[in-house]
C-alpha positions as a printed NumPy array, in Angstrom:
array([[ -2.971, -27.957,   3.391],
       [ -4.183, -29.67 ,   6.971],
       [ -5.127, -28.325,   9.87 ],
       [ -1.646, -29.298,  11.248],
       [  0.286, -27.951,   8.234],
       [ -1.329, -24.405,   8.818],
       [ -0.527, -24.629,  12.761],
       [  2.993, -25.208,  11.604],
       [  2.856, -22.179,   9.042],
       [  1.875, -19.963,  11.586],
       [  4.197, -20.924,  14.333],
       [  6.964, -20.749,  11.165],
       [  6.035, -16.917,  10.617],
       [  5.528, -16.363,  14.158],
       [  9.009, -17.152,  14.674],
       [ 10.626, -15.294,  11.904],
       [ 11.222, -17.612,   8.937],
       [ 11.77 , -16.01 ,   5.98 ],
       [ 10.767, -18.682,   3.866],
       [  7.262, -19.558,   5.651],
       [  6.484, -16.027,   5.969],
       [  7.178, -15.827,   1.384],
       [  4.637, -19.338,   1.546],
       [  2.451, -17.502,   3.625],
       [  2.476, -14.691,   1.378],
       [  2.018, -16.58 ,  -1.499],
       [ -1.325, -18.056,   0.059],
       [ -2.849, -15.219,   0.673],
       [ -2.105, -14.026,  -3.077],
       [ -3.625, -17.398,  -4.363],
       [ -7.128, -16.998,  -5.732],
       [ -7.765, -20.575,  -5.349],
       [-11.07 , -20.68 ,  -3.206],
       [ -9.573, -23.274,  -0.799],
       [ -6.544, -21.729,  -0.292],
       [ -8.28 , -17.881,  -0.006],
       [-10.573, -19.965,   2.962],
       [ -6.994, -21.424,   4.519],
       [ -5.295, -17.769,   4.134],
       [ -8.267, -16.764,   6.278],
       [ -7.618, -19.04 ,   8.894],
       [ -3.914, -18.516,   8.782],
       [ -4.536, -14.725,   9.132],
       [ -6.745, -15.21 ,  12.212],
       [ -4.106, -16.984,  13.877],
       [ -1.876, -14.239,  13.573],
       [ -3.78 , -11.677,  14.347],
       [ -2.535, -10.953,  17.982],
       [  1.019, -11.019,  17.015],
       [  0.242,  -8.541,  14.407],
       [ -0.532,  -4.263,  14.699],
       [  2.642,  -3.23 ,  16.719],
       [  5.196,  -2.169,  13.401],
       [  5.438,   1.716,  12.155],
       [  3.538,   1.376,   8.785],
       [  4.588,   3.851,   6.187],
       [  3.158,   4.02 ,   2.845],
       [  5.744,   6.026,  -0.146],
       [  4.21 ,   7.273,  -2.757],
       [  5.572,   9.833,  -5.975],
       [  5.696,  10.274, -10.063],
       [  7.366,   7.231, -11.345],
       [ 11.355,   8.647, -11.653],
       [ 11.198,  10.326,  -8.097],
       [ 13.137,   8.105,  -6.692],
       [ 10.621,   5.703,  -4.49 ],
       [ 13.157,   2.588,  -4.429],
       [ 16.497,   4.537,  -3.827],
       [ 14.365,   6.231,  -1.007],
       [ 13.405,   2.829,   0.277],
       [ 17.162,   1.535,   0.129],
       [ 18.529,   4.318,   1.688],
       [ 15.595,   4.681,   4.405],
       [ 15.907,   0.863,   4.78 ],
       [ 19.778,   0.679,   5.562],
       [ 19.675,   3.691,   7.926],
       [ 16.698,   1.791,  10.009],
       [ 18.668,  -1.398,   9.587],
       [ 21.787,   0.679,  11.398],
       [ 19.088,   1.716,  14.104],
       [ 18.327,  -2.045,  15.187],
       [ 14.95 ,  -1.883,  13.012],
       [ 13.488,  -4.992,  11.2  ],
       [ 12.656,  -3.54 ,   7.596],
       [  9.778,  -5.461,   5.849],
       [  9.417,  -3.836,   2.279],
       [  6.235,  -4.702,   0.111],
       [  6.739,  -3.035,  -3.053],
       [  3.793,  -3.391,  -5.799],
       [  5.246,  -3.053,  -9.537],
       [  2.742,  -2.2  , -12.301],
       [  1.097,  -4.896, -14.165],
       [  0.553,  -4.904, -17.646],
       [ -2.939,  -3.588, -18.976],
       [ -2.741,  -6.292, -21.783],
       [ -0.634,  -9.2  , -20.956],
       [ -1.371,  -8.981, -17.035],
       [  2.484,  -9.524, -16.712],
       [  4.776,  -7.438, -14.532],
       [  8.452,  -7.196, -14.4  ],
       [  8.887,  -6.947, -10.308],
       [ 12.183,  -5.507, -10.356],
       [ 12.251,  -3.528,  -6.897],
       [ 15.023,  -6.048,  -5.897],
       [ 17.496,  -4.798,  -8.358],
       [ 16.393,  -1.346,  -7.016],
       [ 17.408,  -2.027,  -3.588],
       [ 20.655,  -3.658,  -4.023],
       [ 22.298,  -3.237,  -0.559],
       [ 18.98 ,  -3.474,   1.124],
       [ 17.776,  -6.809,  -0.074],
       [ 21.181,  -8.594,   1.212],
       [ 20.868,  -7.618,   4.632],
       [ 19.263, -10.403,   7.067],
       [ 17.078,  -7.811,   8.912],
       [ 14.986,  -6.744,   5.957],
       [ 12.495,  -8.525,   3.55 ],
       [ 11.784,  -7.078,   0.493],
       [  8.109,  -8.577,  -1.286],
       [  7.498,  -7.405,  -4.434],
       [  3.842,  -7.922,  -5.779],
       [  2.497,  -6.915,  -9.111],
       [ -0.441,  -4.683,  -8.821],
       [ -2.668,  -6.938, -11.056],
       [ -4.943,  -3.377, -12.002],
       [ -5.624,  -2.611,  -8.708],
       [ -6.639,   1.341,  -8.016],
       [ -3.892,   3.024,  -6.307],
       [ -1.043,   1.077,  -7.337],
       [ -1.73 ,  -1.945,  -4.382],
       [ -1.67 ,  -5.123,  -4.864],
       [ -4.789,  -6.715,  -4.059],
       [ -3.348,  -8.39 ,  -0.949],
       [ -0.834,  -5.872,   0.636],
       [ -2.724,  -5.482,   3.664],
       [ -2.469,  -9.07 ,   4.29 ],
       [  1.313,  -9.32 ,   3.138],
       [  1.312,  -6.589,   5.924],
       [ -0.126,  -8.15 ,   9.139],
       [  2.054, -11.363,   7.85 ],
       [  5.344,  -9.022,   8.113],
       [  4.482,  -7.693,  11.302],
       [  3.904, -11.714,  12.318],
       [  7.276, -12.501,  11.612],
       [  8.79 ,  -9.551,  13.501],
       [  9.413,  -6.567,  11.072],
       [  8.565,  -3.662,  13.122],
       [  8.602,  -1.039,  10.356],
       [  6.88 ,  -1.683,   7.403],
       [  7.042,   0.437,   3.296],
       [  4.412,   0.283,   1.547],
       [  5.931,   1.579,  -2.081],
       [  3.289,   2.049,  -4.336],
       [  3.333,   2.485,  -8.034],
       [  3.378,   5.877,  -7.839],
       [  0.478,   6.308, -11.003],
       [ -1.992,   8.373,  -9.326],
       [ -4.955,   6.403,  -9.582],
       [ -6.253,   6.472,  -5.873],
       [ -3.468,   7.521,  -3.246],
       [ -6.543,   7.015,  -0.483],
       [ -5.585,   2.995,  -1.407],
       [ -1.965,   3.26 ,   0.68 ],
       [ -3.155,   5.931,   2.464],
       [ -5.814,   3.624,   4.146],
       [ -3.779,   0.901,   5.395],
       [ -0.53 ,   2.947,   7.095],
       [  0.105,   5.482,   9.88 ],
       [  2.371,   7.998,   8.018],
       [  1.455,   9.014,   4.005],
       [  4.955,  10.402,   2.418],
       [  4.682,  12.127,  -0.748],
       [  7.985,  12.174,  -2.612],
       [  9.103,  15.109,  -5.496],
       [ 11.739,  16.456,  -7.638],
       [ 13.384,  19.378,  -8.122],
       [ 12.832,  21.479, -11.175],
       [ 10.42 ,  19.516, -12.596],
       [  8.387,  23.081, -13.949],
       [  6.106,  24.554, -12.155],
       [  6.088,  23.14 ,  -8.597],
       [  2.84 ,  24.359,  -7.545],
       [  1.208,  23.21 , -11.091],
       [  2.88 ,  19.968, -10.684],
       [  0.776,  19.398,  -6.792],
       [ -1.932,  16.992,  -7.288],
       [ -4.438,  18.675,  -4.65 ],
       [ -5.936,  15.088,  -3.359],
       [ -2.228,  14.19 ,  -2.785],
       [ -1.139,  16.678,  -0.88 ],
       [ -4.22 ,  16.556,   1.628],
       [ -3.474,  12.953,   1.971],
       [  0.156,  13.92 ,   2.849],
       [  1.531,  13.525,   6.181],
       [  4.724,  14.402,   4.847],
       [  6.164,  15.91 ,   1.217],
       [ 10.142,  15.028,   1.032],
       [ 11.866,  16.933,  -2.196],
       [ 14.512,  14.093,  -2.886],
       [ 17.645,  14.841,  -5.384],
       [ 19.201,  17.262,  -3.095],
       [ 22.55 ,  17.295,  -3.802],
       [ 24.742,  18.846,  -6.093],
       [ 23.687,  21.268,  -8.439],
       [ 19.972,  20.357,  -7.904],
       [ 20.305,  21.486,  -4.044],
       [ 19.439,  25.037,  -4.906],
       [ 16.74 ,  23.745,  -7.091],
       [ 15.406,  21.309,  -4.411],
       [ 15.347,  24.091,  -1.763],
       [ 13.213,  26.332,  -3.971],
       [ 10.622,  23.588,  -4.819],
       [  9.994,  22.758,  -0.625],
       [ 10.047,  26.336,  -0.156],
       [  6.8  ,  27.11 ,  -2.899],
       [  5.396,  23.315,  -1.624],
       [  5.656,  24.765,   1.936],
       [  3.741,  27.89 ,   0.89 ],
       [  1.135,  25.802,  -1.39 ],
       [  0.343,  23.817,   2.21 ],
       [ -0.697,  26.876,   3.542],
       [ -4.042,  27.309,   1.457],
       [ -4.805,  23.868,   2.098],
       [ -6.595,  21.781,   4.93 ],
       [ -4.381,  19.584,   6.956],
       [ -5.597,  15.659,   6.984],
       [ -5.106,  16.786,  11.215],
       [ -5.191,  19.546,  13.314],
       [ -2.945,  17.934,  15.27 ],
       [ -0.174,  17.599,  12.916],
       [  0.825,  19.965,   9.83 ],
       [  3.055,  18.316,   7.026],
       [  6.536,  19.271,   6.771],
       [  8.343,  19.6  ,   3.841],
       [ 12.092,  18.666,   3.349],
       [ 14.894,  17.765,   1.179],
       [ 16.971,  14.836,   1.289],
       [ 19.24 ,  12.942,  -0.987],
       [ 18.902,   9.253,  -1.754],
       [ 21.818,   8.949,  -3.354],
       [ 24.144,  10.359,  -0.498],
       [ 21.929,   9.588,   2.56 ],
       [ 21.713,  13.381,   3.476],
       [ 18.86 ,  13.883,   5.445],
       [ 17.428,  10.322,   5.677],
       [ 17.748,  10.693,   9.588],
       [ 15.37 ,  13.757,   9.713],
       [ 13.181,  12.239,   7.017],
       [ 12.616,   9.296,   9.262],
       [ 12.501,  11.358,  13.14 ],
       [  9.446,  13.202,  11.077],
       [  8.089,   9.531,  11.17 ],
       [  8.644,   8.915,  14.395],
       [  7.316,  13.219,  15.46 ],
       [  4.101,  12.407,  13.484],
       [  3.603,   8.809,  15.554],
       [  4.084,  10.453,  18.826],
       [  1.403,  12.939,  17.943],
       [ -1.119,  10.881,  16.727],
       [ -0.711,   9.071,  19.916],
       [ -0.647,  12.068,  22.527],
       [ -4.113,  13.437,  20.928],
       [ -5.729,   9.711,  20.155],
       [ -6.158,   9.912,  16.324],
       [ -3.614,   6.903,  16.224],
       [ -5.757,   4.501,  17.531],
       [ -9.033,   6.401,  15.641],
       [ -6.921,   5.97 ,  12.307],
       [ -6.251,   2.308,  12.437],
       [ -9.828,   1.972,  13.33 ],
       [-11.211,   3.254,  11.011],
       [ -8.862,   1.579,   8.579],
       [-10.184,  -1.921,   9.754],
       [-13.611,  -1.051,   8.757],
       [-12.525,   0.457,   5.57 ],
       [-11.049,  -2.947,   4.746],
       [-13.763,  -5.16 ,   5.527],
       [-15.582,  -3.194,   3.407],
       [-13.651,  -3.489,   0.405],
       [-12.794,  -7.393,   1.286],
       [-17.082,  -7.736,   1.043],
       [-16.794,  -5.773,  -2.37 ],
       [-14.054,  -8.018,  -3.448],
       [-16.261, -11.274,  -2.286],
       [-19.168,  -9.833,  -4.495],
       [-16.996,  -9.711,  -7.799],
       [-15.727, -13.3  ,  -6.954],
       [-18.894, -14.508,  -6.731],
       [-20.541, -12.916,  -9.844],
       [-16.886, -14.501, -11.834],
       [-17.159, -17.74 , -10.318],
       [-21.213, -18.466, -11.088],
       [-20.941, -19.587, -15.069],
       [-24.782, -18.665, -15.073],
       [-24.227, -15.124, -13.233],
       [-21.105, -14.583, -15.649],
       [-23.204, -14.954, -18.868],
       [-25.417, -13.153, -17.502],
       [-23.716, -10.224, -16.479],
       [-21.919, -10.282, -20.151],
       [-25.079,  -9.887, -21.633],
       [-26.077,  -7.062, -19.524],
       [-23.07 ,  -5.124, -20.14 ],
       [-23.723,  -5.572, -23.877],
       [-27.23 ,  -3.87 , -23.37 ],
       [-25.932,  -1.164, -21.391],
       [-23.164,  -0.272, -24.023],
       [-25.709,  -0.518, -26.274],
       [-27.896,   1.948, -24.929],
       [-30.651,  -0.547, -24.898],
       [-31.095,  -0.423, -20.712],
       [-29.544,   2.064, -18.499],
       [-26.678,   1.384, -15.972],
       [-29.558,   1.658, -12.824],
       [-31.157,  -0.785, -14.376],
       [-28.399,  -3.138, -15.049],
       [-27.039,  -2.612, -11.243],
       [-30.687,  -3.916, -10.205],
       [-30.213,  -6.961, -12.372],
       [-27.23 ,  -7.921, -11.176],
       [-27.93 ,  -7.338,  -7.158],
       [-30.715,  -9.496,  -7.614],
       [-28.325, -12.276,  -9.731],
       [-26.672, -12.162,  -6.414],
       [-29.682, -12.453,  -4.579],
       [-30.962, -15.163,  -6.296],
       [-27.449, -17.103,  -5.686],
       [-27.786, -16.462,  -2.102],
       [-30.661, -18.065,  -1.572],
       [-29.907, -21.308,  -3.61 ],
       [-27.24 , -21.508,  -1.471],
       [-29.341, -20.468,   1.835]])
C-alpha cells in the first residue's frame, strides 16, 4: 500500500465508510511486518479523531447472555441517536487455531441497522478473551464516528484486567439461580466491576433474579470499590424483553459523569495508554524472538533444557534477554 493509498484509507474511515473502516481493521489484524509498520502509520493519522466514544467492555460465564445484552443495549442506543460500534472476540480453538465468529447471528436486529458495526475477531489465545488488536479495532471505530463502543469478551475468565484496561465502564453480567450466588462471585471480577447486571429477569426467573442482586449487593459490601468515587450497582434486566435496558445504560452514563466531576476519567485513560504501550513492547519482543530463525532454534532448545530440568527458568530468561541483545546490536 502507498503513501497515497493510506492517505485515502484514512480520509475513507474518517468519513464513515464502512467498508474502509473493515480494510482498516483487517490491517491492523495482519501480522505481515509491512503491513503491522503501515497499520502504524494509519493509526497515527487517526489519532486526533479518535478518544471521544463511551467505551464499555461486557463481560460474564459463557450462557449469560453477553450477545442478547449487546442486541438489546445496541437497538435501544440506536433509538437514542447513538452510533453503536460492536467488537466482539469469539474463542479460538486451542488446537486448530480456528474460530467460528458467530456474534452476527447473535445480534440479528442489531447487525441490519446502518448506525451500528458489528466486528467480530477471534481471540487467537489471547488472555482475557481479546483479540490481540481490539484496542486498535477501537480507536479505528471511534475514527469512523461510532460514539459508543462494546467490547464483548469471551467471557472465560482468564484475565478480566485485559477489557478492563482499555474501556471506561467494566459490566459484569449474571444469572439467576445459578447455585450459590455468592460462591459463584469470582472476587477479581467483582473488584474490577463498575457495574454487576443480573440478566433473565422476566418471568418466573424474576423472583430468582431479584434474590441473586440482592445477596450480590450484600457480597459488594465486604469488598473494596475499584473508586471511592463510585460504588457498583447491581440490577436486573431482561434481554429478551428490553426491561430495564434504559437504567442499565443511564448507570453508564451516572458512572461517566462521575469519573469526570472527580478527574479519575482522564487518570483512567491515562493510565490505560501506558498500560498498552507496554504490552505492544512485550508483543514486539515475542515477534522478534519468532521471526529470528537463529533466536527461534535457539529458544526451542532452551525450553527443552528447562523442561528437562537440566537449567532453571532464571537462567533460561538470561539466555534469551541476551539473544535479544545480541540481535539488537547486529542490527544497531
Amino acid at each position: 500500500m502507498t503513501a497515497r493509498d493510506l492517505t485515502s484509507l484514512a480520509d475513507d474511515v474518517r468519513g464513515g465508510h464502512r467498508a474502509a473502516l473493515a480494510r482498516a481493521i483487517t490491517l491492523i489484524e495482519s501480522r505481515r511486518a509491512d503491513h503491522q509498520v503501515q497499520a502504524r502509520d494509519l493509526l497515527q493519522r487517526l489519532l486526533p479523531a479518535t478518544g471521544h466514544a463511551i467505551r464499555v467492555g461486557i463481560t460474564g460465564s459463557p450462557g449469560v447472555g453477553k450477545s442478547t445484552t449487546i442486541d438489546a443495549l445496541g437497538m435501544y442506543l440506536i433509538g437514542c441517536g447513538h452510533k453503536v460500534a460492536v467488537l466482539a472476540v469469539d474463542p479460538s480453538s486451542a488446537r486448530t487455531g480456528g474460530s467460528i465468529l458467530g456474534d452476527k447471528t447473535r445480534m440479528a436486529r442489531l447487525s441490519a441497522e446502518n448506525g451500528a458495526y458489528i466486528r467480530p475477531s477471534p481471540s487467537a489465545g489471547t488472555l482475557g478473551g481479546v483479540a490481540a488488536k481490539t484496542r486498535e479495532a477501537m480507536l479505528l471505530c471511534e475514527a469512523a464516528g461510532f460514539d459508543v463502543v462494546l467490547v464483548e469478551t469471551v467471557g472465560i475468565g482468564q484475565s478480566e484486567t485485559a477489557v478492563c484496561d482499555m474501556t471506561d465502564f467494566f459490566l459484569a453480567l449474571m444469572l439467576p439461580g445459578a447455585g450459590d450466588e455468592l460462591q459463584g462471585i469470582k472476587k477479581g471480577l467483582v473488584e474490577l466491576a463498575d457495574m454487576i447486571a443480573v440478566n433473565k429477569a422476566d418471568g418466573d426467573n424474576l423472583t430468582r433474579a431479584k434474590a441473586a442482586a440482592a445477596e450480590y449487593n450484600a457480597a459488594l459490601h465486604i469488598l473494596a470499590p475499584r473508586s471511592e468515587h463510585w460504588f457498583p450497582p447491581v440490577l436486573t434486566y431482561s434481554a429478551l424483553t428490553g426491561a430495564g435496558i434504559a437504567e442499565l445504560w443511564q448507570k453508564v452514563l451516572a458512572h461517566r459523569t462521575a469519573m469526570i466531576a472527580c478527574s479519575e476519567f482522564a487518570g483512567r485513560r491515562r493510565r490505560q495508554q501506558v498500560k498498552w504501550m507496554w504490552s505492544m513492547l512485550e508483543e514486539r519482543m515475542r515477534a522478534r524472538l519468532r521471526a529470528d530463525p537463529a533466536i527461534r532454534t535457539a529458544v526451542k532448545d532452551t525450553e527443552t533444557a528447562v523442561a528437562d530440568g537440566r537449567i532453571t527458568p532464571a537462567i533460561a530468561a538470561d539466555t534469551i534477554a541476551k539473544l535479544l541483545d545480541a540481535s539488537a546490536s547486529k542490527g544497531s
